[in-house]
N, C-alpha and C positions, 0 to 999 in steps of 0.2 A: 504494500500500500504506500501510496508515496504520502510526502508531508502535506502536496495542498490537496490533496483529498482527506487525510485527516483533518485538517483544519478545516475544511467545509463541513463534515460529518458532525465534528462537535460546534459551528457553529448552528447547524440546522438544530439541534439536540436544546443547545440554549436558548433558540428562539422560540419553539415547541415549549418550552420550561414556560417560559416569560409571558407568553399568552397563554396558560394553564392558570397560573398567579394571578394574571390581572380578571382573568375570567373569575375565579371564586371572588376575589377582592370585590368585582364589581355586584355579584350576586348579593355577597353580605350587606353593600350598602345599599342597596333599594330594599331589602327583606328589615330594617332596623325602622325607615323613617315607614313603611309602611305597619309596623308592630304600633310604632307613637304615633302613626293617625287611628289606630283603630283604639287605644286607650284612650284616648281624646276622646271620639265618639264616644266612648262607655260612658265616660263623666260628665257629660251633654245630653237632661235631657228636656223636652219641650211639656211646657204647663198650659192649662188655660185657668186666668187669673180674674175675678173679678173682684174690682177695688170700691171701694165705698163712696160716698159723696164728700166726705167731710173729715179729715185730719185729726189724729189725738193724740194731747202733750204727753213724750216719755221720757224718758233718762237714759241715757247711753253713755259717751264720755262728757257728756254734757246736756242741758234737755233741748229736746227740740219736738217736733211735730212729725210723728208716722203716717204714712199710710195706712189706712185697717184695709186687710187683704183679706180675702178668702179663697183658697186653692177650687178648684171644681168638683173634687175630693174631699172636701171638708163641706162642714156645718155651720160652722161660725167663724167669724174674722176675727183674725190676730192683726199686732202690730206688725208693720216690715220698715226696721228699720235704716236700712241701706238706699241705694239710690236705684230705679230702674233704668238702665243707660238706654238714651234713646227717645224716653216717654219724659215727657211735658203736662205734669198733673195741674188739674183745675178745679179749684174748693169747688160744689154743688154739681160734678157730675159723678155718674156713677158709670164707672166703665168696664167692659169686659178682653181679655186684652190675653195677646196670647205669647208668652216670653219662655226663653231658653235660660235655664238654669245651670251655672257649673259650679267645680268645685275651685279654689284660690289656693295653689300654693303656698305657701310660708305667709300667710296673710300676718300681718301684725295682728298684736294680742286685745286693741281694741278696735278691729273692723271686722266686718263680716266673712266667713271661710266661703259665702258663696257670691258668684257673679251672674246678678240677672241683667237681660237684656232684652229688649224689648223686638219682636218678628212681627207682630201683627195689633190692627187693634180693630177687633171682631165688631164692640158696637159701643155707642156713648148714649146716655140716656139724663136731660138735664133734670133736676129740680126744680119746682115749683116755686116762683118768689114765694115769700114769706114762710117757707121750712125752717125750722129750729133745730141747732143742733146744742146739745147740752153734753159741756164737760165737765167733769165733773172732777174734785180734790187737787186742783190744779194748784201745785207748792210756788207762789211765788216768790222766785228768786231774780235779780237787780237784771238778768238778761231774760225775764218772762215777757214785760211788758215795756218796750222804750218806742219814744217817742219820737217819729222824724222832723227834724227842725226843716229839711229840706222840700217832704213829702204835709209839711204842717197838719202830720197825722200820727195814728198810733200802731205799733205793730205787736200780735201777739207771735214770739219766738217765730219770726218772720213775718207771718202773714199780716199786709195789709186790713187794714178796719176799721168802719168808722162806728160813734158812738149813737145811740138814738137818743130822742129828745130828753127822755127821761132818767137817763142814767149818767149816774158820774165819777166819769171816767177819769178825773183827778184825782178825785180819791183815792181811786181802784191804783193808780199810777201810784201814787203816795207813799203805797205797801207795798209797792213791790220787794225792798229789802228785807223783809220782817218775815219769809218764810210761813207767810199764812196760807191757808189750804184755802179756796176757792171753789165756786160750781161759778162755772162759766157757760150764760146760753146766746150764742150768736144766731142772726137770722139771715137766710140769704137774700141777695139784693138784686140777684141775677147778673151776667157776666163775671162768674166768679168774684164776686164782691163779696163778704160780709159787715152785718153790724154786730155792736152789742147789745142787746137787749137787755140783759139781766145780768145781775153779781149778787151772791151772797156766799 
């Protein structure tokens, strides 16, 4: 055998090797991200949600105003207190709405382990001026109730609102650092407005 026919022989040997190699290599990598899309999907999955007309104070890392949810699967609404990415709620509807829920990795120790997001929203259904909504043991504390100097109005833990004739709202402003418990009934004014009607 001469030498350039050895050397062809083991070069054909080593090219045969190298595309063997990259062939498994390339196998391995489509078989991996196709394993992580399909764990993805398992922790994905789709709800239908309907949310309530009207908001109630809770306490989290700080308080603020939930959504009262109700899964299609349940009976009664719960608070949810995270954010639906996507959706744009409006005090006095009541809407049915259909979101994808997953799970958060390494989520900090005060946020939610899950992430909703909002796919559809099935049907909106408004309120009737003049509906009441009554909250009720509402603690106020110095960021429950403040006052826009700009909006020359008041906000309860966000929500815009104004006062009706009869009530007063200075007062109720007054306490807000004193940790006093509250029932709170606003009425709606339509266009997502509320007032206060009542405090005690």
């Amino acid at each position: 055998m001469t030498k350039m026919t050895l050397l062809s022989r083991q070069a054909l040997i080593s090219s045969v090797a190298v595309l063997y190699l990259a062939g498994c290599g390339s196998s391995d990598s489509n078989a991996a991200p196709s394993l992580q899309n399909k764990n993805e999907r398992a922790e994905t999955k789709t709800q239908v949600w309907n949310i309530d007309a009207y908001a109630q104070h809770c306490t989290g890392v700080a308080q603020q105003l939930c959504l009262r949810v109700k899964p299609s699967d349940e009976e009664s609404y719960s608070l949810h207190y995270g954010l639906i990415e996507g959706f744009e709620y409006q005090w006095g509807h009541h809407y049915q709405l259909e979101v994808t829920e997953s799970e958060v990795n390494n989520a900090p120790a005060d946020a939610s382990t899950k992430k909703v997001q909002l796919k559809a929203i099935s049907s909106v259904k408004e309120d009737s001026i003049g509906t009441e909504y009554i909250l009720s043991d509402v603690n106020l504390q110095p960021d429950t109730l403040v006052y826009d100097d700009k909006e020359q109005g008041y906000r309860f833990l966000g929500k815009p609102f104004s006062c009706t004739e009869y009530v007063d709202c200075d007062h109720l402003y007054s306490m807000r650092s004193t940790g006093a418990k509250v029932n709170l009934t606003f009425r709606y004014e339509g266009n997502a407005n509320i007032a206060l009607l009542n405090w005690n």
